[in-house]
N, C-alpha and C positions, 0 to 999 in steps of 0.2 A: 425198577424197570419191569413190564409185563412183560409173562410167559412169549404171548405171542411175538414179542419183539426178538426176544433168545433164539426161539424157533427159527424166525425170519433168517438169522446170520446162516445157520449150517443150510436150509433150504428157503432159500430166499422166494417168497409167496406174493405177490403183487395185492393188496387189500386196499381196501378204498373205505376210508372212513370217513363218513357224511356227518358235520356238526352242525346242527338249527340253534342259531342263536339271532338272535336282534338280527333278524330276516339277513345272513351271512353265511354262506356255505365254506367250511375251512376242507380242504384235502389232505392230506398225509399220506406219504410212500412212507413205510419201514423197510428198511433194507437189510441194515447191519447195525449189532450192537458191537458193544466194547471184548477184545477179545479174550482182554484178561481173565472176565469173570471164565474161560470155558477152560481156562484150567482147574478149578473145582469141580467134581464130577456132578455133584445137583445140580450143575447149570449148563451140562450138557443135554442136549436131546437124545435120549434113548427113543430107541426103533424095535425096543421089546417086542412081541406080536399080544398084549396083556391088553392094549386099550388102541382101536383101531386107529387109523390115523386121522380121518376126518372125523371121529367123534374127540380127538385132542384138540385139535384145531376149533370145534367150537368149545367144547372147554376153555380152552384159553383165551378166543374171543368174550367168553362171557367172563371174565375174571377181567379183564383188562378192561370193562363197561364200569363193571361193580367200582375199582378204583379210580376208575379217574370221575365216576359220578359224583364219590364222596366229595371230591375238588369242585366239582361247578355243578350247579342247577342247570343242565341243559339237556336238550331232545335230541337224540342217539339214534344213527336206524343204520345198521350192520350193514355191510353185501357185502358177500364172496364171489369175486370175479371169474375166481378158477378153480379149481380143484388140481393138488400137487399132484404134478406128473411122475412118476417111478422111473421112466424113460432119460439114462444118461443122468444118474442121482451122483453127483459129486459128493455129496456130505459124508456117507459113511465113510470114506477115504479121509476126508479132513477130520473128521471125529476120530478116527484110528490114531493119525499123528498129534493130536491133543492130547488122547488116552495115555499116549504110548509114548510120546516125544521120539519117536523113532525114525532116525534117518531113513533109514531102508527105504522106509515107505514113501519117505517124502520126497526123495532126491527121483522114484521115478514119476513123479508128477512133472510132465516138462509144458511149461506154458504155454508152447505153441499148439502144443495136443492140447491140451486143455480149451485155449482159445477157438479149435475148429469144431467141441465138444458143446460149450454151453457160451460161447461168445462172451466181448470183452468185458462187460458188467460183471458176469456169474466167474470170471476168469479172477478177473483181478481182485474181488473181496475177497475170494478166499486166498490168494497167495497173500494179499494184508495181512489177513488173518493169522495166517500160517507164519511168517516172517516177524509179527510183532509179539508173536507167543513163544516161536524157539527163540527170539530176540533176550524177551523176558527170564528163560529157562537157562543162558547164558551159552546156548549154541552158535555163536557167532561166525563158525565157519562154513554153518549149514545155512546163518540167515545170508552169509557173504553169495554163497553159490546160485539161491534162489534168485538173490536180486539179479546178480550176473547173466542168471538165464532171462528174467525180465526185459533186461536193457538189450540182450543182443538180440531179442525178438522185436524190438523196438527199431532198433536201428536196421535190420532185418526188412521192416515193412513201412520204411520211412515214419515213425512216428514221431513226435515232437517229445523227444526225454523229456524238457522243462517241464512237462505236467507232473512227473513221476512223483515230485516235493505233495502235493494237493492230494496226488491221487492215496500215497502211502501213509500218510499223516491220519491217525485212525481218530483222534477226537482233538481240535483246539485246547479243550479243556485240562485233557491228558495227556498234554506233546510231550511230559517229561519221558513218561515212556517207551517213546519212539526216539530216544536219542540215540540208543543203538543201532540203529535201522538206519538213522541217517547218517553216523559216523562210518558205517559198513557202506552207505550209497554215494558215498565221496569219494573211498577208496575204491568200488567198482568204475565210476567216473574216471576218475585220475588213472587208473590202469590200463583203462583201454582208452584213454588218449581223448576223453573229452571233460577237456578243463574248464570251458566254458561251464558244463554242465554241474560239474564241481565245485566249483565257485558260487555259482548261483545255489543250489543246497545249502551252502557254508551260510549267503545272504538271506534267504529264504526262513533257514531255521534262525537267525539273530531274532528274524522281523516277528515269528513264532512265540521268541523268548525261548529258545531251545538253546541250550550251553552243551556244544559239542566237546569230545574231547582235544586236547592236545593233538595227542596221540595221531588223529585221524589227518588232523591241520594240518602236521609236520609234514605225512605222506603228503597232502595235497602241496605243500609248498618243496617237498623235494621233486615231484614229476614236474613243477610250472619252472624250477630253475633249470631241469633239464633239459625242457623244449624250449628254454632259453624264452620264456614270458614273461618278459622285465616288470611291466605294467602291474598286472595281476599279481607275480610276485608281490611286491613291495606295496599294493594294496592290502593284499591279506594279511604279510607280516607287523605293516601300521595299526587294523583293525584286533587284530590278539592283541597288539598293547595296547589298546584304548577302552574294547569292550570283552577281552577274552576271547576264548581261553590263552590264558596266560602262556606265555613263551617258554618255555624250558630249556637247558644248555644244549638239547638237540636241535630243539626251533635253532638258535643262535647258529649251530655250527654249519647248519645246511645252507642258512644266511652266508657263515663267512665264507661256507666252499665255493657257493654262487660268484661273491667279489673276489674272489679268487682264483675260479679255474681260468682256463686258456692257457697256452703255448706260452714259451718265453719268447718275449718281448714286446706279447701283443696287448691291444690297445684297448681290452674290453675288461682287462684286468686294473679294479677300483681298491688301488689300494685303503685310502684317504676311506672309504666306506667299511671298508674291513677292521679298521684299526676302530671306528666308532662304533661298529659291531663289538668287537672287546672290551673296548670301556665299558660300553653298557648294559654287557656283562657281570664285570665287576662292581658296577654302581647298584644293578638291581639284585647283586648279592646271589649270581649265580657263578660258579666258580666252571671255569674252563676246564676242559676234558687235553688229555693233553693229544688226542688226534684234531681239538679246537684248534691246538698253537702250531701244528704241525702243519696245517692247512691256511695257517695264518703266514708261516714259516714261507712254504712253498710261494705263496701268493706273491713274497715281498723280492724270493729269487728270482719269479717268472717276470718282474719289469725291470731286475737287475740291481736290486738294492739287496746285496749279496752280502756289504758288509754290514746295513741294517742289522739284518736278521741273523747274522752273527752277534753282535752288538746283544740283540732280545735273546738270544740264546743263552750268552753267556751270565745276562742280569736273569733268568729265567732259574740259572742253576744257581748263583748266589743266594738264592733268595730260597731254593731247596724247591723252585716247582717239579711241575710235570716234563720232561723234555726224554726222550726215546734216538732210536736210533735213525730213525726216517726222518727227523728233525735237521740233523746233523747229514743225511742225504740230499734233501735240499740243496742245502745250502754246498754241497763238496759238489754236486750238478750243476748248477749256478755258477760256481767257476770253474769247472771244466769246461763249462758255452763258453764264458768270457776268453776262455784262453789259460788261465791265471792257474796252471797245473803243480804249480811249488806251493802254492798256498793251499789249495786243495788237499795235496799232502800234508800242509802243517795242520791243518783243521783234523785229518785222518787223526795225526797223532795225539790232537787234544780232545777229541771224544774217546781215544783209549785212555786217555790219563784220568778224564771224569766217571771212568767206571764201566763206560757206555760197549759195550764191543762190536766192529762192525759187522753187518752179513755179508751176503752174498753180491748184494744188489751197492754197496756200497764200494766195493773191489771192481765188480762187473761196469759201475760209471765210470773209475780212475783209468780202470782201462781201456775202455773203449776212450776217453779222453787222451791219453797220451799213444795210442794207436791213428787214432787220427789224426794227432800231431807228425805224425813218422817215428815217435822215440819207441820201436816195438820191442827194444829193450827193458824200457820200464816196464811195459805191458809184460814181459816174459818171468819181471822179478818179481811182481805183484800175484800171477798165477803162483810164483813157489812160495811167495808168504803166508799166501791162503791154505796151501798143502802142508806146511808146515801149521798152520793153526787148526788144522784137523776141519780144516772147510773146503769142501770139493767144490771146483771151481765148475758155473753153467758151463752151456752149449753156445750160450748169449755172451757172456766170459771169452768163450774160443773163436768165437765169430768175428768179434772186435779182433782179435790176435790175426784170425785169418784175413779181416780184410788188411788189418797198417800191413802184413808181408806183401799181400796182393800188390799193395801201391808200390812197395819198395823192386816188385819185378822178382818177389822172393813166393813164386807160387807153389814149387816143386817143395818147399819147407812145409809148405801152408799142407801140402797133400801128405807128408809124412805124419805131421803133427793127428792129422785127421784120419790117416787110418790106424794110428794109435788108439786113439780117443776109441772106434771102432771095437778095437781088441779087447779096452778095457770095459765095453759093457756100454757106452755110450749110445743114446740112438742121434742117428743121424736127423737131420731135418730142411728144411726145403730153405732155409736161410742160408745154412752151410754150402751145401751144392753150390747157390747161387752165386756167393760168393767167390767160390774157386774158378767157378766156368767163369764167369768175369772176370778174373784174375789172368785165366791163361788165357784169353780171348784177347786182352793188353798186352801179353808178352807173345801173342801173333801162335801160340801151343795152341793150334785148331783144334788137332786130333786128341789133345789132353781133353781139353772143355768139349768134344764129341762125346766122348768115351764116359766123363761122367756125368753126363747128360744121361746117358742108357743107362748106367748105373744106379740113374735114381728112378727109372721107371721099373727098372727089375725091384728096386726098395719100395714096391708102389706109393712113389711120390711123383707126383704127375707134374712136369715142367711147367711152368709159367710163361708168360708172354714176355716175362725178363730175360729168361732162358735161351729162350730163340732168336731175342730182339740182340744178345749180346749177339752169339754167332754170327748172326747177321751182319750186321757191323765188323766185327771178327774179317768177315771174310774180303765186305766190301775194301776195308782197310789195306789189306793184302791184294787187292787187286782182283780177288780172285768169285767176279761177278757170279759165273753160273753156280759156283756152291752157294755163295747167296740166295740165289733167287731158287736154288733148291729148298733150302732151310724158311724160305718167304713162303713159299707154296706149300709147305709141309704145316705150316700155321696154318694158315686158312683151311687145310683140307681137314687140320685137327680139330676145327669151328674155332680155333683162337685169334682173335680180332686181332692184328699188329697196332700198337700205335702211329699215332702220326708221326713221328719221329725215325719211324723207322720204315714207313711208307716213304717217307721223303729220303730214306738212305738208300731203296730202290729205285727212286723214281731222278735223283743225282747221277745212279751209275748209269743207267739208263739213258741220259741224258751226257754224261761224259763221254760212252760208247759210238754216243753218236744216232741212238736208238729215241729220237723224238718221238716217233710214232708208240711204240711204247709206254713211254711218261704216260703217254695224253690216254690211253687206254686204260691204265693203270691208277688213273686219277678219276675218270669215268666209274671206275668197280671199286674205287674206295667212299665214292659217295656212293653207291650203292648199298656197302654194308654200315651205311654209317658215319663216315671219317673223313669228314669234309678239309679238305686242303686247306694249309694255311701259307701267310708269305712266301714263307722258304720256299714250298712246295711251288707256287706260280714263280718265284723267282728262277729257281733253277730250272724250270723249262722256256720262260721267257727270253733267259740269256743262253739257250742254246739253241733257239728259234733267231736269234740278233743274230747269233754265230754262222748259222747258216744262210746268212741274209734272207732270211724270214719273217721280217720285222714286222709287215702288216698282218702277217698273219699272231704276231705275238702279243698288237694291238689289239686283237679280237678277244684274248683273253681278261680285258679291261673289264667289260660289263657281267662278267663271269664273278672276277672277283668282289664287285661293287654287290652283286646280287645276293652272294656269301656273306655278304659284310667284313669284307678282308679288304682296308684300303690301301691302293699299292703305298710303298714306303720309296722313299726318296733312290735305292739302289733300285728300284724297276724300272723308278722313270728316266736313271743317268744311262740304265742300261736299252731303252729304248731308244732314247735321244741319240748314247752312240751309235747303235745300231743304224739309225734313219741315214745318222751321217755318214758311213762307211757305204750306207749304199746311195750317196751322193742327194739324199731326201734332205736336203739342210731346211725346206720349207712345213714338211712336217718335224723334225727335230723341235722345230720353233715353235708348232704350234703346240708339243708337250709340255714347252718353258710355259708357255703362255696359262697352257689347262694347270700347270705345278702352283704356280700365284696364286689363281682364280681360288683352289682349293685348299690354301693356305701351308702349301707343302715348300719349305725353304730349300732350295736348290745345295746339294755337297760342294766339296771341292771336285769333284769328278763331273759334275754336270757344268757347274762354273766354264771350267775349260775345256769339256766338247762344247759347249755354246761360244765360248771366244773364239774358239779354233774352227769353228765355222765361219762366223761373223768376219774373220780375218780375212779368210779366204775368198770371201765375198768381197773384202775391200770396204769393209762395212766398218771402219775403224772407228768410227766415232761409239758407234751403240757397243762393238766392243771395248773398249778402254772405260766406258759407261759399266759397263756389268764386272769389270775386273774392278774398278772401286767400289761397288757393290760388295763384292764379295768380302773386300777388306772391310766395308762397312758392319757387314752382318758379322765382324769377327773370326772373319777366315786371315789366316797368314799363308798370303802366294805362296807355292812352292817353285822349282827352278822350269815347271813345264808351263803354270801361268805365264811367267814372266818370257816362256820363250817363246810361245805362240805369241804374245801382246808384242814381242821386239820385232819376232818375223812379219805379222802382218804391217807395223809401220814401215821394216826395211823393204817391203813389197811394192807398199805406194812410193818408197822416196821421203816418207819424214823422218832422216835420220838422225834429226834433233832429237826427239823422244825416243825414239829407238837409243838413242847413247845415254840418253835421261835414264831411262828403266835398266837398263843395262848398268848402272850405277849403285841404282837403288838394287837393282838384284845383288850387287858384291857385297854393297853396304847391310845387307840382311841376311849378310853368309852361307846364301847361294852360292853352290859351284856352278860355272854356265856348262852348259854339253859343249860338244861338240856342232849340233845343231843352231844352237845360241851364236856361235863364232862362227858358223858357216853362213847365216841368216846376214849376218853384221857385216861378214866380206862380200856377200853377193850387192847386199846394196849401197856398200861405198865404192865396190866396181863399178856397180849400173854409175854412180857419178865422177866415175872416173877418177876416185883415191885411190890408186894402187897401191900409195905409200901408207893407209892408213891401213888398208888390208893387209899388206906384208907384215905390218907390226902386228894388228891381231895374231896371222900366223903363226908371229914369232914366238908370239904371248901363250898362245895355244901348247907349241913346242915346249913350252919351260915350264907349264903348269901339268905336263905327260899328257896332255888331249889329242890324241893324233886326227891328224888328217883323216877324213870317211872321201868314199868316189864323188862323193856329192862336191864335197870342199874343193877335190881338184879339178872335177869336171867345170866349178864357180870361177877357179883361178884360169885353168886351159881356155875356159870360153874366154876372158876379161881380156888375157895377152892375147887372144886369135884377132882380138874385137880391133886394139890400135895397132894387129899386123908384128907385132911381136913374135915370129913365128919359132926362136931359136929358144924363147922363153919358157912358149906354152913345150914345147918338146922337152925342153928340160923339166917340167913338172908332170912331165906325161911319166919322163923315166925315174922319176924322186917317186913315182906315186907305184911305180913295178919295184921299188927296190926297198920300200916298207910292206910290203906286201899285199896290199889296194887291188881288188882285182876288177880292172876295167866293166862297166857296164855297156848297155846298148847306146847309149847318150857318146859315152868315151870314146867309142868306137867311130862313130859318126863323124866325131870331131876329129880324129885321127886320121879319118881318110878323106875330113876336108884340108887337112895340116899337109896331110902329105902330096895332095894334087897342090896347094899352092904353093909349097916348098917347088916342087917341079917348075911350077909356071915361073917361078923368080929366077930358078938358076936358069931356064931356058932366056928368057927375058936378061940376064947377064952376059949370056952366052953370045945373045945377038948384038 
């Protein structure tokens, strides 16, 4: 390589060399040479003051003619375009960290300075330069930093990273030596969250011929399993087996943690993958780590194959492998979810018989497990096992113990237990509190869970929105609103958001008090901060809006909720329907059945029968007795209020054949009838004039304990007044004072038409 090319790299010189050949003008830029050579010192530029600068420069133009004339017979004609400028000289600084390999110097070079210095060309050869020579000198965490500053300048000023592979790549020829550059440029990639960007380097260098390391892979494939990059994953883990670099028991295990992790029970966990992850393992002769089988372990508890992984455990230690104690946690976690808390224990006792001893975390599952069963007994004997085996039991240990007391209604235990803990040197923490104040917030101890509320801000532990949401609840529970809605307003004014759960536990009392106006304000200021209503929330102000025969205005909340995307549920629309029909709307009731279908919402039992019990009343028998086999169609079974609105409406019209039909079928379906059912039954065999068949119901009524209501006797007083019966209905006037029936406005009426024509008869005898 000529002088002048060397030169070129630390002060990059624009030259223009003109080549006369077979009438052909060839141009050439030199920019940059290779950087390795600049760690030999003869192949640095010195800036001595012994030989001026432009007389170097044509020095080495004339050296650089001489060799490459010896190569071709051809006509040469120099020009210097510029002369080096001194202004803003970069080099001596790069030359220092070549000389010197010296952090110091080079870490304050920051790119972005640099770039507003000598722009992006003169910027980025030399941080090449600089990154593929501390690369080669084996500073990898000074090349890792540079790059980092590279790429966040990048991202910075929107630039396309994808060039970085071209740009830093110092010669085709020599890519072996930029492996480290690129193993470091995957890992700045992958750690600030651009995986695409990492991958394609991975791709980029194959196409190169560039063999990265393992090492770097594995990072790139443990960040893509953590952003959960299924695709990409399992791309790059195929390509290491196919073209390298080879997998190692790491690559593998970050594999099996991937098919592995997730929650117990959930559905992202591959077993069937994890298990061929091991095999092939074993087939390519790399031996499993026992955090590999641990992770394999876990995988087979979290989809519930408990006794699997029992099963591998135990052929694991037959066989003298790797197996640990978090192996054996697994698996005692696994059936503490199931439930299966005696076997848990037996497993306890078989990992102490293989040698194994349990920790902390292995006691802290058993118990928190048989705590949450209720047995806070066991929870209390397993704390004295651990103390007895010289293992001090967590905070996480006593928390479990605190909550199974909490449940049992044993809080005032829970609080001794805990200021012991205190005494002994214990710190307190924001789990603990929690659990108490929720404890005594269920056993209605306001002023307990007050008390250590303050006492955890004197700890400075600053309450949570669980805190306050308990109290809250707390209070509404008791009845006792305004301390609610104090402890409501003490969150927000703290900036702590409530949840909706517990917005909706003010916006219920609110709504029980009687306090609509309220609600609706209060619903208003929670989408304000955020906390858009959900069913409940429109429910319980809808049906206190029906309550207050406010139903079209309860309507108006439809398109509120439609706009939320909250669609009502089948208890809005029964609770409208009734609503419409209490305030005698049977034609809008009807037309919510109608919009219920249209939107494929199946009517309850509760809308069932305010729709029949309208239609009845209408005399509209046919469409009802229509919708009450319906309802048996869709899989409802009548209850005794179907059946008695469907009897009263036929005994209304006069079809007392069906009316005695359903009244059949209701016994035959072990319905009790009310009292209403048997008053329904008498009034329309009166209207045709069965007295004898009414008396019997009566009678029937008397011996199955249904008494008589005013209604019944007022059905019976009218029947006898009707064929003049006048000695009859008085006699049921006084059977109906002597059960204790206290006459209504109806009775009265009839009393003192009984009683003027009782007059007019004995007058009439008298004459």
């Amino acid at each position: 390589m000529c002088s002048i090319a060397r030169f070129c790299l630390v002060e990059p010189v624009l030259l223009q060399i003109r080549v006369v050949s077979n009438l052909k003008c060839l141009f050439r830029v030199y920019r940059t040479a290779s950087s390795a050579l600049l760690l030999d010192d003869d192949h640095v530029f010195d800036t001595s003051p012994g030989v001026p600068v432009d007389d170097l420069v044509e020095i080495n133009i004339q050296k650089c003619q001489l060799r490459v004339g010896r190569k071709r017979n051809e006509i040469r004609v120099m020009k210097r375009r510029s002369r080096i400028h001194r202004k803003h000289v970069l080099s001596p600084v790069v030359v220092k960290v070549f000389k010197s390999l010296n952090w110091e110097v080079a870490r304050h070079i920051k790119f972005s300075t640099t770039m507003k210095k000598y722009g992006f060309s003169r910027s980025i050869d030399a941080f090449r330069t600089v990154v593929n020579v501390l690369a080669l000198a084996g500073m990898h965490m000074e090349v890792y930093a540079l790059l980092r500053d590279i790429v966040c300048y990048y991202n910075k000023v929107n630039l396309d990273a994808f060039e970085l592979f071209p740009i830093l790549l110092e010669s085709p020829k020599d890519a072996a030596r930029s492996v480290i550059v690129f193993d470091l440029l995957i890992k700045v990639f992958a750690a600030n969250s651009m995986l695409e960007n990492a991958v394609d380097v991975f791709l980029q260098a194959k196409k190169t011929g560039l063999e990265l390391s393992t090492r770097s892979c594995n990072f790139l494939l443990k960040c893509l399993a953590e952003a959960n990059r299924r695709e990409f994953l399992r791309s790059l883990f195929e390509e290491m087996k196919s073209t390298g670099p080879p997998p190692n028991v790491f690559t593998y295990t970050i594999m099996m943690n991937f098919y592995c992790k997730g929650n117990f029970g959930e559905a992202d966990i591959d077993t069937r993958q994890a298990t061929e992850i091991l095999e092939e393992m074993e087939r390519n002769g790399e031996s499993p780590t026992v955090v590999t089988y641990s992770t394999y372990i876990y995988g087979l508890c979290r989809v519930g194959y408990v006794e699997s992984a029992l099963d591998f455990v135990r052929s694991l230690i037959s066989a003298n492998g790797l197996v640990n104690v978090y192996c054996y946690n697994a698996i005692i976690h696994g059936l503490c979810k199931k439930g299966e808390l005696d076997e848990a224990l037996k497993v306890l006792e078989e990992m102490k018989s293989c040698g194994i001893s349990p920790d902390v975390y292995t006691y802290s599952i058993l118990i928190h497990g048989f705590c949450k069963q209720g047995d806070v007994e066991k929870g209390l004997y397993l704390i004295e096992e651990m103390k007895y085996s010289n293992m001090e039991p967590s905070l996480v240990s006593y928390s479990s113990l605190f909550h199974g007391l909490c449940k049992k209604r044993l809080s005032d235990i829970s609080l001794d237990i805990f200021r012991d803990l205190g005494a002994a040197g214990y710190k307190y923490d924001q789990t603990a509190y929690s659990i108490l104040i929720k404890g005594f917030c269920m056993q209605g101890d306001l002023d307990s869970a007050h008390k250590l509320m303050e006492e955890m801000v004197r700890n400075n532990l600053a309450p949570d929105p669980s805190n306050f949401e308990s109290l809250v609840h707390g209070f509404c529970k008791m009845g006792l609103w305004v301390n609610a809605l104090e402890f409501f307003n003490m969150m927000l004014e703290g900036g702590i958001l409530p949840s909706i759960a517990t917005c909706n536990v003010i916006i219920d009392a609110h709504c029980r008090e009687g306090r609509v106006e309220e609600a609706l304000n209060l619903m208003n200021e929670m989408q304000t901060q955020g906390i858009f209503p959900n069913l409940f929330t429109y429910n319980a102000v809808i049906n206190r809006l029906c309550k207050e025969r406010k139903s079209e205005r309860a309507l108006e909340l439809f398109p509120l909720m439609l706009k939320r995307n909250v669609l009502p549920s089948v208890v809005v629309y029964s609770t409208l329907i009734d609503g419409f029909a209490k305030q005698s709307n049977s034609q809008k009731a009807l037309m919510l059945y109608a919009r219920m279908l249209k939107i494929g919402v199946t009517p309850d039992m509760v809308a069932y029968t305010i729709l029949i019990n309208i239609l009845c009343h209408r005399s509209r028998m046919c469409e009802a007795y229509n919708l009450f086999k319906k309802m048996t169609e869709n899989g409802m079974t009548p209850d005794k209020i179907s059946y008695t609105s469907v009897i009263a409406g036929f005994c209304r019209i006069g079809d007392m054949r069906k009316a005695w039909a359903l009244f059949n079928e209701m016994l035959q379906r072990g319905h009790l009838p009310t009292v209403v059912t048997y008053t329904s039954l008498v009034d329309g065999y009166c209207k045709m004039n069965r007295i004898d068949i009414a008396d019997m119901l009566i009678d029937e009524m008397k011996r199955k304990g249904i008494t008589p209501d005013v209604v019944t006797y007022n059905v019976l007083i009218a029947a006898h007044r009707r064929r003049g019966n006048l000695d009859k209905a008085l006699e049921m006037l006084n059977e109906m004072k002597e059960n204790g029936v206290l006459p209504d406005h109806m009775t009265y009426m009839m009393l003192e038409w009984l009683l003027k024509a009782k007059k007019l008869k004995t007058r009439r005898s008298k004459d």
